[in-house]
N, C-alpha and C positions, 0 to 999 in steps of 0.2 A: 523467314521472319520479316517483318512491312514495319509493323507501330512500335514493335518492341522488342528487344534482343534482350536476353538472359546478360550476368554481368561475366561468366564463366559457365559458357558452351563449349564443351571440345576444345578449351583453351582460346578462344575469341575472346578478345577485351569487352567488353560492357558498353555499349552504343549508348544506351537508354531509349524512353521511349521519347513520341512527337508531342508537341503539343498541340498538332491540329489532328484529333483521332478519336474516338473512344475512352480510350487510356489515357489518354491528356487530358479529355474534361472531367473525368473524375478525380483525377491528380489535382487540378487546381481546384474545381467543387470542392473539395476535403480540406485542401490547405487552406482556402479563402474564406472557408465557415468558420473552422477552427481558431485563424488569427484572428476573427473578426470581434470571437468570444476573450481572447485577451486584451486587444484594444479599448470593446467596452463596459471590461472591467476597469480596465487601467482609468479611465477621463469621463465615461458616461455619468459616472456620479458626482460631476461638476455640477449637472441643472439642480441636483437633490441637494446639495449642499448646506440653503439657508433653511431649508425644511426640516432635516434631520437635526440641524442647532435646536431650532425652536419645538420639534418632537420632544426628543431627549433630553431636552434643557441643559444642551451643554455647550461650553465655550470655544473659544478661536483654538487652544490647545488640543481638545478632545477633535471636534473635525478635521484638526490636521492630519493626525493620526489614524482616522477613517481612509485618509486620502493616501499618508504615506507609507500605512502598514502595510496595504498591497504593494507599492513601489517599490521598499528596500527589501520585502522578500523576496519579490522577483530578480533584484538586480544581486543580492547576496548568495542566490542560489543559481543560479545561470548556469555558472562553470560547470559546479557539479554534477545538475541537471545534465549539462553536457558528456558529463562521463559515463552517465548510464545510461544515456540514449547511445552512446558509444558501442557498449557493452551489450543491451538485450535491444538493439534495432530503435528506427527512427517511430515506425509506428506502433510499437508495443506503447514507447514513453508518450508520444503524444494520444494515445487512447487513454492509459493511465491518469493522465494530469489533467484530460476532459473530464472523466469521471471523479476525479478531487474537486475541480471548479461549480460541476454540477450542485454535489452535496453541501460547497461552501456557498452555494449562490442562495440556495433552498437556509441556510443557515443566518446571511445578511437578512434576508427578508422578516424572517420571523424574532431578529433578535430584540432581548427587552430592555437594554440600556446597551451604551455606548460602548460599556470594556466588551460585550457581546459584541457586537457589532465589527468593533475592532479586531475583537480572537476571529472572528470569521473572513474579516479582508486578509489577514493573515494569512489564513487556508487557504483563501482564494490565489492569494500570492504565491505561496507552495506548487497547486495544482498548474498555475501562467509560468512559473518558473518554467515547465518541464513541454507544455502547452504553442510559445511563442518561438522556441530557438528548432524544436523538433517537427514543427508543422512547415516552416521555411526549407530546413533539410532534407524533410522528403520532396518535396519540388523542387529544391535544387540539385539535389542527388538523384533523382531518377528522370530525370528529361535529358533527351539529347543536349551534347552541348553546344549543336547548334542553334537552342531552340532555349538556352537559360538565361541570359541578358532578357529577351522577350517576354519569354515564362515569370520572372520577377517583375517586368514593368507591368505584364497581366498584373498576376497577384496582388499587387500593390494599388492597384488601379479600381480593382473589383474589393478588395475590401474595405477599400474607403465608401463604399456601398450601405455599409453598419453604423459606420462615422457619419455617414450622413443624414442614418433617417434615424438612428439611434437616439442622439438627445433631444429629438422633437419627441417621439415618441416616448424618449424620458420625464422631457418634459411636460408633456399632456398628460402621462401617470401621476406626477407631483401636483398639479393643479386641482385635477380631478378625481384621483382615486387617492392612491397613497405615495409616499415616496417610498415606501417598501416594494411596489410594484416592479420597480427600477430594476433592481438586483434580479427579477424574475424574466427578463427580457433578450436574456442571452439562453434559457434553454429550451427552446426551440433549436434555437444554432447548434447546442450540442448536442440535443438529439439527433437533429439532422447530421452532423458530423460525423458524428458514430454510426449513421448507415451508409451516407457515404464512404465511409472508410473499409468498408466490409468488402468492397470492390476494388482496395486497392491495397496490392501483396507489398509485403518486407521486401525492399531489395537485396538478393542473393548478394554476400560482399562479407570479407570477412571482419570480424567484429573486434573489437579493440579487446585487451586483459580485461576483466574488474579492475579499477584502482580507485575505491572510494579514500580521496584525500580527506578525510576528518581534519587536519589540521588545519589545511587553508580556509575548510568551508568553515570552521567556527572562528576561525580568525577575520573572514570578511563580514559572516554576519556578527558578529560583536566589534568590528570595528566600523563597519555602515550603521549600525544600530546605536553605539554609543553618538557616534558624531551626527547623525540624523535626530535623537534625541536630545542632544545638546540644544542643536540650530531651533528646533522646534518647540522645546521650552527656555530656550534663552530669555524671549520678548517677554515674557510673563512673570517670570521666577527672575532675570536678574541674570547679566551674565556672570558676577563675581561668586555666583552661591554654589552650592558645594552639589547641589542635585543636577546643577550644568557642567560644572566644572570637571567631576569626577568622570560623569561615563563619555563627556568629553574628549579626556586626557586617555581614559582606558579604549575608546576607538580611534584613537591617533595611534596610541601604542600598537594595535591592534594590525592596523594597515601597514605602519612600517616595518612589522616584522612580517608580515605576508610575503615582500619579495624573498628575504633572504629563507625563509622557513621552505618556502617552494623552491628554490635553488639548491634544499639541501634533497631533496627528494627525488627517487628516482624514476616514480611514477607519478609526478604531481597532477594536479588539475590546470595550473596553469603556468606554463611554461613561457620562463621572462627569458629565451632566444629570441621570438617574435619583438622585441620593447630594440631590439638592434636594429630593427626595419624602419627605414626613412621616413617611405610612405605608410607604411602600416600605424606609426608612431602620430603622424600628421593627420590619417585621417580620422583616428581615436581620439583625439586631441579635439578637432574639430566637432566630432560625433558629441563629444561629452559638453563642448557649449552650444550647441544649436541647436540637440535633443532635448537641453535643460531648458533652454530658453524658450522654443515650442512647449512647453508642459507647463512652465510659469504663464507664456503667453495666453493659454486656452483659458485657465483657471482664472487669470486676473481678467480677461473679456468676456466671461459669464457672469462675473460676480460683478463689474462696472454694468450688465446690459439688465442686471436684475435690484442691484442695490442705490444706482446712481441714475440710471436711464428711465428705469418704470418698466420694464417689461418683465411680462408673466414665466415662468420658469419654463411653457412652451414657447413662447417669444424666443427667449434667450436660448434653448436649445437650437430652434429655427436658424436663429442670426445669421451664425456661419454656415450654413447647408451652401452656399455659392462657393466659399472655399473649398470644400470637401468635391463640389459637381466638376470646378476646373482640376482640380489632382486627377479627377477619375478620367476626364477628357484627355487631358497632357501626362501622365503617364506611360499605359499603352504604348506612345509611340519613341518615348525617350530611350529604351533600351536599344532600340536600331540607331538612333544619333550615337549612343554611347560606343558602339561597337565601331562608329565609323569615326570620329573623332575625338575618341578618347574620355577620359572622364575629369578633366580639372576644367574645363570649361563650361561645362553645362551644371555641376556644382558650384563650382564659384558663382556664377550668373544666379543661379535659382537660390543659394543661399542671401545673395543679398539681396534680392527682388523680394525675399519675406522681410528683412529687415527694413526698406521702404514700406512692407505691410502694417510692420509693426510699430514706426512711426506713424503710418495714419491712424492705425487705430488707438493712439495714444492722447489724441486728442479729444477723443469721442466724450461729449458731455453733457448736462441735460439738456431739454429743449434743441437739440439737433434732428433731423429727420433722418429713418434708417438710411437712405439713400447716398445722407451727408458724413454720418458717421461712423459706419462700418459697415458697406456696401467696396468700396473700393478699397478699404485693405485687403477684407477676405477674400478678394479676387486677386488683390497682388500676392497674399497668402499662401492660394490654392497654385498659382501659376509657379510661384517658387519652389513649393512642395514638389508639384511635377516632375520640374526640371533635376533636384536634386537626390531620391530619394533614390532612380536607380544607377546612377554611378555612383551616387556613395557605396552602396551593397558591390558592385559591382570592381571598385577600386582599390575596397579594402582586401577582396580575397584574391584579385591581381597580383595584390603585394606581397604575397605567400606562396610556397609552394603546396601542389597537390595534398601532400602529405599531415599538412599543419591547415588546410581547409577550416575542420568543424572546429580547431582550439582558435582561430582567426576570429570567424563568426562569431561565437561566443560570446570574443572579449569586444568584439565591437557592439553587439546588442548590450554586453553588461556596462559599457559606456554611457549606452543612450538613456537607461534605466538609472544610470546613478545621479545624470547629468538631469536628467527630472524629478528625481528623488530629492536633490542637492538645493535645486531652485527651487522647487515648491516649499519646501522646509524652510529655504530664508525669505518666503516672502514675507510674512509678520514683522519679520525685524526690517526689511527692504519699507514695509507701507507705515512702518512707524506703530506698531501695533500696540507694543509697552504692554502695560498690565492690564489693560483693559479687554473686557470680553463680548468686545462687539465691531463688526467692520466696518460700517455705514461712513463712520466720520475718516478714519484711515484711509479708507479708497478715495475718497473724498478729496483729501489732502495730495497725498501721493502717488493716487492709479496712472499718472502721467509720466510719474518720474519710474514708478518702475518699470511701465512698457519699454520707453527709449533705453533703459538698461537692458532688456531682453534685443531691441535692439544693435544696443553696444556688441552686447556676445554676439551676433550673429555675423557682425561686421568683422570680431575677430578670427569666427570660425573661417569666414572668404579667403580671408588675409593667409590664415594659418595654409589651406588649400593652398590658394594659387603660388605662393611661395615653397612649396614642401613635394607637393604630388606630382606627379610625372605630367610633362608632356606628350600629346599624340596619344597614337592606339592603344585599347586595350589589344595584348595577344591574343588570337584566338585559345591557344593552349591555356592562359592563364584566365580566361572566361571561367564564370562560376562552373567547379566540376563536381565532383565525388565527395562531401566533404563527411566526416564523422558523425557531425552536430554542427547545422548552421541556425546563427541566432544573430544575425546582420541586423541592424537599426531599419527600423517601421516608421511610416510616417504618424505623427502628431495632426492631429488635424483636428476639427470643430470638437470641443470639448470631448476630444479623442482621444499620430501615432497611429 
């Protein structure tokens, strides 16, 4: 065997295959399509935004809820998702949750009001649940593990590919056809995914019990749900009134009994051993404000480039394509930095180099030229991104053993998910939104103040890093191996992640 060893031949351990082969370009082909089709769902319909307000005729509450019903299913279902990818294999669940995406995507386009629209981001949330964490673990589980530090800076590299031409071509859909068009731009991707995929087998490995945790999973999505529905109709309703207050209180309850409820179990979905780990603690920490502050970022620089700047909703798609071109450049090569000097230096570096992005592009205001005002963030942006996106992945499952791989992943993708779930929901109350149901004058006011807060987090995410995560080498041993379900933090990129 050359490109690819069985994982149990005659008792021989499981090599995996290359990444420079046959078998390796279909491997990343499949996984790079596939993430490409959760990324842009997750942020593509940043351009569509002020289009679908003024379609549907509905307010700053209702398109938040376009935006965050896909976030908090994905980040409320993660774990679980985790588990049955566990259970019936990496590419059963991610064929599976293509096929839900597909029919939710076909479902966004045609729908006739807003609670439509929202039931279908929903679905679509369900189908990226299972989509985002299980397209990563087949490429990080069946490539050599000489060849997976690289194989993630690929992946990562090439699907910022989608990010890039995605919201221009979202954009040119809203100007000129429909914004319903939007939602119809990712299946292509999944068609092509699902034939990609047809060439590349289940990895032989034995498979985790069933353990569908019911208890955890309805205690994170009622308690992501109550407290995201709080923050999101807080600025409108009032935060002392009783429609905030209650599902409020009931997703605080919610969360905190999530650890103890999973500590009584003996097959939980998420196991709070991992919460003992230094670094694993620190870079989740970090994960959960620089992934939030990326998803606030993209969403408040589309809506200042189209509400406050004058640019047309392909403009504003366009903007950041140089952010997304530099990730795809610097990527690629960051997983051989990472392998030879470890991972708190080139994340620390590339996290704060977005937060000098993110103070430039804080300033951006009318009558400035692109050139002046968001030409060199998106470039400090994309340069950041690079730098940080695969030792973060790469750090997090350092900090673990072999064994706790796919529950590691997981909880660090459902990190990155919550942490953009979390910020995009307060941005209303961050821009001063109150009762009113319009942005124009809010951004206006406070598009400044709330960049440099994105900012801020990003500066804490470095701090958290550089103080917390190891020094020097990743192990080779502890390089990304075998894991269950891997669902490690994606980049955020131009109205992207």
């Amino acid at each position: 065997m050359t490109a690819r060893d069985e994982r149990s031949v005659g008792g021989a351990a499981y090599q995996g295959i290359a990444l420079r082969g046959g078998a390796g370009a279909l491997l990343v082909a499949a996984t790079v399509l596939a993430s490409m089709v959760g990324f842009i769902d997750a942020y593509m319909i940043n351009v569509a935004i002020p289009a679908i307000g003024r379609d549907l005729g509905t307010g700053v509450s209702g398109l938040q809820w376009v935006l965050t019903g896909y976030l908090v299913t994905v980040a409320s279902l993660l774990l679980l998702a985790g588990a049955l990818a566990d259970h019936f294999g990496w590419r059963r669940i991610l064929v599976a949750g293509l096929v839900v995406m597909l029919i939710a995507s076909v479902c966004c386009a045609i729908a006739p009001n807003v609670t439509a629209l929202i039931a279908a981001r929903v679905l679509q949330g369900i189908g990226g649940a299972m989509v985002v964490p299980s397209s990563l673990a087949l490429l990080n589980g069946t490539l050599r593990p000489a060849d997976r530090a690289k194989g993630i800076g690929v992946w990562a590299g090439l699907s910022t590919l989608g990010t890039t031409l995605g919201p221009y071509g979202g954009g040119w859909l809203v100007d000129h056809v429909s914004w319903r068009y939007v939602f119809l731009l990712n299946v292509p991707l999944i068609v092509a995914a699902l034939l990609v995929l047809r060439g590349v087998p289940e990895v032989s490995r034995p498979l985790r019990a069933l353990s569908v945790d019911v208890a955890g999973a309805l205690l994170t999505v009622l308690g992501l749900g109550g407290v995201i529905y709080a923050l999101t109709a807080g600025p409108a309703s009032g935060w002392g009134s009783a429609a905030v207050l209650v599902p409020g209180v009931i997703g605080v309850v919610c969360l905190a009994a999530l650890i103890p409820v999973e500590q009584r179990l003996t097959a939980p979905m998420l196991r709070t051993a991992l919460f003992r780990i230094r670094q694993f603690v620190a870079i989740n920490a970090a994960t959960l404000l620089f992934y939030g502050a990326l998803s606030a970022a993209s969403y408040l620089v589309v809506l200042q480039c189209q509400l406050q700047l004058g640019y047309t909703a392909t403009q504003a798609g366009a903007a950041l394509i140089p952010e997304s071109a530099v990730f795809l450049i610097v990527s690629p090569f960051v997983g051989g930095i990472v392998a030879r000097v470890g991972v708190r230096g080139p994340m620390s570096a590339g996290i704060l180099i977005v937060a000098g992005g993110f103070a430039w592009l804080s300033a951006a205001q009318p009558g400035q030229s692109y050139l002046q005002a968001i030409l060199p963030g998106a470039l400090l942006w994309g340069l950041g991104i690079g730098l940080t996106v695969a030792p973060l992945t790469a750090g997090v499952l350092a900090a673990v053993d072999d064994a706790d791989l796919g529950e590691a992943s997981a909880v660090n993708d459902a990190a990155s998910r919550v942490g953009g779930v979390v910020l995009v929901a307060l941005l209303p109350a961050l821009l001063g939104v109150g009762g009113s149901d319009e942005l124009v004058q809010p951004l206006a006011r406070n598009y400044q103040t709330a960049m440099l807060v994105m900012a801020g987090l990003s500066v804490v995410a470095a701090v958290i890093t550089s103080l917390y995560v190891a020094r020097g080498r990743t192990p080779a041993a502890h390089l990304p191996a075998t894991p269950r379900v891997h669902g490690c933090a994606v980049p955020v990129s131009s109205p992207s992640h």
